[in-house]
Structures are given as C-alpha cells and as structure tokens.
N, CA, C and O atoms as a GROMACS GRO file, in nm:
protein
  292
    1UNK      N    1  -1.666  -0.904  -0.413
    1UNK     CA    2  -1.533  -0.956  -0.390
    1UNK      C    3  -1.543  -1.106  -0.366
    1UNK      O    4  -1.628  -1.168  -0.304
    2UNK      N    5  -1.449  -1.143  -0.423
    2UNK     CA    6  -1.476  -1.278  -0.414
    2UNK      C    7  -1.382  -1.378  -0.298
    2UNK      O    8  -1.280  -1.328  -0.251
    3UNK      N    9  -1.423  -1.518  -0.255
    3UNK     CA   10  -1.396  -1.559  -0.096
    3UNK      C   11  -1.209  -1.543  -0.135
    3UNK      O   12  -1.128  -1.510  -0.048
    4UNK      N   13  -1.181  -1.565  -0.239
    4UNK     CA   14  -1.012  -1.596  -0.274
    4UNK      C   15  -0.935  -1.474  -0.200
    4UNK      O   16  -0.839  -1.453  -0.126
    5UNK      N   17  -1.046  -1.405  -0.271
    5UNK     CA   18  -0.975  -1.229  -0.262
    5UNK      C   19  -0.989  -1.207  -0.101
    5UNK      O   20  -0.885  -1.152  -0.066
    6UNK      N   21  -1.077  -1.228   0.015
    6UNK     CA   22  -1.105  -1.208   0.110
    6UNK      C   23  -0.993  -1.253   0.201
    6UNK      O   24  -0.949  -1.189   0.296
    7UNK      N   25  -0.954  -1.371   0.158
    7UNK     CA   26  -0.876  -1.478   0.233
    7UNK      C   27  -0.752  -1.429   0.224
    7UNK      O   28  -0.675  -1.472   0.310
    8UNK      N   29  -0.690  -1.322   0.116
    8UNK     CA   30  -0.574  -1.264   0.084
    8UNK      C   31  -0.585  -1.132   0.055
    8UNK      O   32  -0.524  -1.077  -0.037
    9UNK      N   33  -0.660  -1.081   0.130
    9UNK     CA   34  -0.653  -0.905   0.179
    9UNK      C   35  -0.604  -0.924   0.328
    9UNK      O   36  -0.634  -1.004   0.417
   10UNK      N   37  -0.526  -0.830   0.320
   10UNK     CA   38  -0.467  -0.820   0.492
   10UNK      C   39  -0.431  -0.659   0.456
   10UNK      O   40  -0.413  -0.584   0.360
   11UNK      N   41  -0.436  -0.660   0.640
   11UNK     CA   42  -0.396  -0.560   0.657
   11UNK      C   43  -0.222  -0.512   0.684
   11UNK      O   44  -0.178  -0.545   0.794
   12UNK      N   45  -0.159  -0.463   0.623
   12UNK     CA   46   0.023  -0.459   0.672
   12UNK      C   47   0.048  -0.342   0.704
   12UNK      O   48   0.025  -0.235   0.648
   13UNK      N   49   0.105  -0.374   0.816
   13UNK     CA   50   0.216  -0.249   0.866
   13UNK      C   51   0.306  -0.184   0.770
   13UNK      O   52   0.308  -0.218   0.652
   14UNK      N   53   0.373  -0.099   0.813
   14UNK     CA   54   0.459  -0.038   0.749
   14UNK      C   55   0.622  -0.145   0.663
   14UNK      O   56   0.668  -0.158   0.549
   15UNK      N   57   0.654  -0.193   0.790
   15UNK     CA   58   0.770  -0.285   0.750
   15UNK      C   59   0.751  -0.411   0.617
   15UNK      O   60   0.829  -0.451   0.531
   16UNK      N   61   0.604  -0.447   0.653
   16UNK     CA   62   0.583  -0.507   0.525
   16UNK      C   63   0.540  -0.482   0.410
   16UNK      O   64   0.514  -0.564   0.322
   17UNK      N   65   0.530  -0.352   0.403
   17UNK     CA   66   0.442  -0.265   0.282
   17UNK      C   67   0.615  -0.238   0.228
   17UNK      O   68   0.640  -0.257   0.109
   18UNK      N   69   0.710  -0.199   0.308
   18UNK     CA   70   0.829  -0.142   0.275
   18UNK      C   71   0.906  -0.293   0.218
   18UNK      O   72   1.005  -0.292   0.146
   19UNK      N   73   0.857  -0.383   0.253
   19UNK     CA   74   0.932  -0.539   0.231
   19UNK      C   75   0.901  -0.513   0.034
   19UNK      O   76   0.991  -0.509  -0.049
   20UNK      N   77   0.765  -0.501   0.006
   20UNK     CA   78   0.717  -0.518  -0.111
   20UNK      C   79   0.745  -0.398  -0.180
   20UNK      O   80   0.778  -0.418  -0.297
   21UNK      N   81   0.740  -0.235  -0.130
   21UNK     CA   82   0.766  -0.098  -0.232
   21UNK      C   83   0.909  -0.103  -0.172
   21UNK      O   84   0.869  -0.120  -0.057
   22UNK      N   85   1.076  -0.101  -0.154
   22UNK     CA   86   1.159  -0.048  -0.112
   22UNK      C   87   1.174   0.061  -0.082
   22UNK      O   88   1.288   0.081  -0.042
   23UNK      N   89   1.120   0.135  -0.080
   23UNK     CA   90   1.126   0.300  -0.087
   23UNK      C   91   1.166   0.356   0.057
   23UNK      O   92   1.189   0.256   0.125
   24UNK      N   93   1.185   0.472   0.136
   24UNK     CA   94   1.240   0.486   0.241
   24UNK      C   95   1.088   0.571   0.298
   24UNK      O   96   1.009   0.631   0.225
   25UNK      N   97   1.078   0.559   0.419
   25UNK     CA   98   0.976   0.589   0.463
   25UNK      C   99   0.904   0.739   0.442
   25UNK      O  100   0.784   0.759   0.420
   26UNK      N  101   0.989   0.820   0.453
   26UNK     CA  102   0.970   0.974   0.379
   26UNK      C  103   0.971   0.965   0.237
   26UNK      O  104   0.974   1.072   0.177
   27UNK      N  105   0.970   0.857   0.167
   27UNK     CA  106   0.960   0.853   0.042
   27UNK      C  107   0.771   0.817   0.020
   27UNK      O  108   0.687   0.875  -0.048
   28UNK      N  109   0.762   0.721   0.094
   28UNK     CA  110   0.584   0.617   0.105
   28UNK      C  111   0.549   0.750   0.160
   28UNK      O  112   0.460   0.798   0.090
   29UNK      N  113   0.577   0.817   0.244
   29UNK     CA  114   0.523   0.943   0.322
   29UNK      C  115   0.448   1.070   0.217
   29UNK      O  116   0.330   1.099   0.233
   30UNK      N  117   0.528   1.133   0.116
   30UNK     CA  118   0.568   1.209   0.044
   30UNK      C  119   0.468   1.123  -0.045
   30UNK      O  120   0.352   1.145  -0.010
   31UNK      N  121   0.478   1.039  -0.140
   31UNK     CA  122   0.381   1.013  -0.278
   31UNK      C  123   0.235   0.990  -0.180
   31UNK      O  124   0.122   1.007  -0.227
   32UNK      N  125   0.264   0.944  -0.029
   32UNK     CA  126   0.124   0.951  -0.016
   32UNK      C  127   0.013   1.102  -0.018
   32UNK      O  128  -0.106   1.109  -0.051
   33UNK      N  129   0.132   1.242   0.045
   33UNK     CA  130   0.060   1.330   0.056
   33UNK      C  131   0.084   1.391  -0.108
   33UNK      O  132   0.046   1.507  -0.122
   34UNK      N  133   0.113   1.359  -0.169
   34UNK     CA  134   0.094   1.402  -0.318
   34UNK      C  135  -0.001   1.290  -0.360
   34UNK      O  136   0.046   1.274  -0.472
   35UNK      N  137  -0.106   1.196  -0.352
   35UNK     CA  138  -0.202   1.112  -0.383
   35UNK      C  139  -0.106   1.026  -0.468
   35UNK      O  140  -0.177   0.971  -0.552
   36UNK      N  141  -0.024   1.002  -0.479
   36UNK     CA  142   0.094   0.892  -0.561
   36UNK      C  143   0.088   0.764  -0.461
   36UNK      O  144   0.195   0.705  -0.476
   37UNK      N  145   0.031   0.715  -0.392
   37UNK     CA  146   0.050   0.609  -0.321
   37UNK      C  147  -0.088   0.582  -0.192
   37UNK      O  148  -0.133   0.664  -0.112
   38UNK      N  149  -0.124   0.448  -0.214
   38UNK     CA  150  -0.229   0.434  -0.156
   38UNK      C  151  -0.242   0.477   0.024
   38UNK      O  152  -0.156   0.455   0.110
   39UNK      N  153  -0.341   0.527   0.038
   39UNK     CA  154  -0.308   0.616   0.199
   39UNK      C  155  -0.357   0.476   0.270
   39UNK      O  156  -0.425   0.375   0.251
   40UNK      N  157  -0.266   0.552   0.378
   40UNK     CA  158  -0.288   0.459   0.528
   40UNK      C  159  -0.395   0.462   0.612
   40UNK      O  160  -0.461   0.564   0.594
   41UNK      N  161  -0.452   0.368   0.724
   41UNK     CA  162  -0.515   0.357   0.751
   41UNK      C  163  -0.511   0.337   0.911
   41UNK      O  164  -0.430   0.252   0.947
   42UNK      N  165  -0.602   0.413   1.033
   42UNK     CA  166  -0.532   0.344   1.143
   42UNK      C  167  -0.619   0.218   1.183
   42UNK      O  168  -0.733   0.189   1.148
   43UNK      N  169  -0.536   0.154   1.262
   43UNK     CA  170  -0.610   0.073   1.276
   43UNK      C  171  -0.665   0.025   1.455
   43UNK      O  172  -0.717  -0.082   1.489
   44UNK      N  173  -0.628   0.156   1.550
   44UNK     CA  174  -0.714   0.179   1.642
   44UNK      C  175  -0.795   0.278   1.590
   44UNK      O  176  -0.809   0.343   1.486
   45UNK      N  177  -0.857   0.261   1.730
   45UNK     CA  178  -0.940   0.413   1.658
   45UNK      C  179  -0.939   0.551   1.668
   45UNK      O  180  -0.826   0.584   1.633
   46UNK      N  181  -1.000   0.645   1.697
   46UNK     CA  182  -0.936   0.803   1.706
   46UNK      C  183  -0.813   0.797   1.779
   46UNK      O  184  -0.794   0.716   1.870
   47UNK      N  185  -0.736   0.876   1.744
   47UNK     CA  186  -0.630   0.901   1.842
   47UNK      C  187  -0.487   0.785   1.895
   47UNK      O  188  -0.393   0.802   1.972
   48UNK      N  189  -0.538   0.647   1.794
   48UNK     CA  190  -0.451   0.569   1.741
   48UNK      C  191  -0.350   0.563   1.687
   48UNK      O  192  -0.337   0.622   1.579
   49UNK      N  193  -0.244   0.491   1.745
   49UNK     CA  194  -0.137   0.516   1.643
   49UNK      C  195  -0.091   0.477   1.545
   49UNK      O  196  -0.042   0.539   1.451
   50UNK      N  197  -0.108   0.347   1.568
   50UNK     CA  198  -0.085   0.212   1.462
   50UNK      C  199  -0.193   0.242   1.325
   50UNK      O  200  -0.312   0.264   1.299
   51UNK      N  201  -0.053   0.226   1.258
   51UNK     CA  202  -0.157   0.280   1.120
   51UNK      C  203  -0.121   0.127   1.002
   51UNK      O  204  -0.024   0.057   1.032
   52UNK      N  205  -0.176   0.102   0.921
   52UNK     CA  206  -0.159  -0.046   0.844
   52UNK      C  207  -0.222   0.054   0.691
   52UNK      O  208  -0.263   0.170   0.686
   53UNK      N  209  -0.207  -0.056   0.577
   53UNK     CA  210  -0.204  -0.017   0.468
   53UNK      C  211  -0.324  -0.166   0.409
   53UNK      O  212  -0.347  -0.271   0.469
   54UNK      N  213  -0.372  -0.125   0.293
   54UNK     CA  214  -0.496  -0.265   0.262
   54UNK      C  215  -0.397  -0.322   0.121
   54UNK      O  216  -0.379  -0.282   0.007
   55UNK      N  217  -0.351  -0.432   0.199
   55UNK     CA  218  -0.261  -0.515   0.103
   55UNK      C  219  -0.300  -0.510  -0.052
   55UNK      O  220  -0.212  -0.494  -0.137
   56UNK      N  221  -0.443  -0.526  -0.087
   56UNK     CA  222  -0.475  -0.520  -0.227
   56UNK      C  223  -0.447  -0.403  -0.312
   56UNK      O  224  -0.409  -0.406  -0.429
   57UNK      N  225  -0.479  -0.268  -0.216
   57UNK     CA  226  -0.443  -0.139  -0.278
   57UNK      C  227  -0.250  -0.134  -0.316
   57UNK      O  228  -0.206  -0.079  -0.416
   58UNK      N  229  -0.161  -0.206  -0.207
   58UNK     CA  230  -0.047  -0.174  -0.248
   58UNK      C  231  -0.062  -0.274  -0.383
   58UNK      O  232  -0.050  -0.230  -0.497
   59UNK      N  233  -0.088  -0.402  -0.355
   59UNK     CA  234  -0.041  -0.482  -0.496
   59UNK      C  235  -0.103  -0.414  -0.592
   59UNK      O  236  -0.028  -0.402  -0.688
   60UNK      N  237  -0.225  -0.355  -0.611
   60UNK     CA  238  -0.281  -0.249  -0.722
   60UNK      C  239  -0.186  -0.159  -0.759
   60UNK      O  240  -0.142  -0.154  -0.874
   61UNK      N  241  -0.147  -0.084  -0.666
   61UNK     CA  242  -0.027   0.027  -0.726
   61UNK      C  243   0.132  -0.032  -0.769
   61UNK      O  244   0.208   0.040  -0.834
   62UNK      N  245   0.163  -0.139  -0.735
   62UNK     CA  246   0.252  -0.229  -0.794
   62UNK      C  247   0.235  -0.252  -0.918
   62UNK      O  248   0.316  -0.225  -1.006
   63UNK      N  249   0.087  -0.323  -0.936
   63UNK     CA  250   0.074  -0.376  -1.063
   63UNK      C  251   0.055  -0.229  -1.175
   63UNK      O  252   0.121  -0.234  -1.279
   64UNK      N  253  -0.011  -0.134  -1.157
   64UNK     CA  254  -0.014  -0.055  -1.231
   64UNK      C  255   0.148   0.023  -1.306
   64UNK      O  256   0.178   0.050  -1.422
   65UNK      N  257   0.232   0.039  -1.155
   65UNK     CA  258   0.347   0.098  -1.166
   65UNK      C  259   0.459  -0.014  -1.312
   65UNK      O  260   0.535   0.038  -1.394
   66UNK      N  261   0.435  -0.141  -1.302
   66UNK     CA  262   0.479  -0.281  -1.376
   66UNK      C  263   0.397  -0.232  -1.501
   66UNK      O  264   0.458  -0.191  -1.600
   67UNK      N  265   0.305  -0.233  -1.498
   67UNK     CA  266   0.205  -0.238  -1.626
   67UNK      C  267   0.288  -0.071  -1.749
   67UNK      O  268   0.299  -0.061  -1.871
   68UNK      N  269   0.316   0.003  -1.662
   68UNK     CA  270   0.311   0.146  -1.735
   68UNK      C  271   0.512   0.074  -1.772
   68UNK      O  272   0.584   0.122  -1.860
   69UNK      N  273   0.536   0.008  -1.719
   69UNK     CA  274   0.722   0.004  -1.714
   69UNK      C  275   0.729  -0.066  -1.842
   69UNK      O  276   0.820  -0.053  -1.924
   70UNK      N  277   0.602  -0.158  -1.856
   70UNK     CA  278   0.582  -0.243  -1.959
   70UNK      C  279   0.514  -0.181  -2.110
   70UNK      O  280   0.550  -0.217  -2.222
   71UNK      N  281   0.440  -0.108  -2.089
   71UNK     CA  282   0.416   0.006  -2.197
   71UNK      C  283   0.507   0.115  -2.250
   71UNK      O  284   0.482   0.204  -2.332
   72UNK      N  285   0.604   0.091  -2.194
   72UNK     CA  286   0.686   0.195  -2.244
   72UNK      C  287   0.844   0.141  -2.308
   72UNK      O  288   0.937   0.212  -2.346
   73UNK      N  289   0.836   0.015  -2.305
   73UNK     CA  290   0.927  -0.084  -2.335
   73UNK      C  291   0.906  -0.107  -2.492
   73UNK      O  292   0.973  -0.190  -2.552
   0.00000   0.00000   0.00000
C-alpha cells in the first residue's frame, strides 16, 4: 500500500459512511448480512460498541457499484 493510500484510509462511523452510500441504516444493515456491503468493524475491543467501517472498502464498493451502472449503459 502505498504512503498516499495510508494517509487517506480512515476509519468512519456510521453517519459518514451514510453521508457517502444514502441508504437507511436497515438498508447498510441488510446488504451487509447478505455479503452485499463491506462489514463493519469495532473499534473497541470485545464487547465494544462503536463499530466504524475502512473508508477504502466503502469507496471500493462505490466504485464497483458506478463501474457496473456504466456497463450497462
């Protein structure tokens, strides 16, 4: 991975993962337990609540979701 990529991986909460997919939270919920959407992550540890998402995996499933909208055009 390279330093670019390092410097612009973050970790996001929910509100900002929802800023970038619109979708309603039982929606991100639902494609996640059907493997349709990159899973969450916590970010205490056992028994944690706070859960965050790895910014690169959502823009991955963005770009793929764009890419297929664009193949079919």
């Amino acid at each position: 991975m390279s330093d670019i990529n390092r410097a612009t991986r973050r970790a996001l909460r929910f509100g900002k993962v929802q800023e970038k997919v619109p979708y309603s939270r039982a929606t991100i919920y639902r494609l996640m337990r059907e493997g349709k959407f990159p899973a969450n992550f916590k970010l205490a540890g056992p028994g944690g609540h706070a859960a965050a998402w790895d910014s690169d995996e959502i823009d991955a499933w963005l770009e793929k979701r764009m890419s297929f909208r664009e193949a079919t055009q």
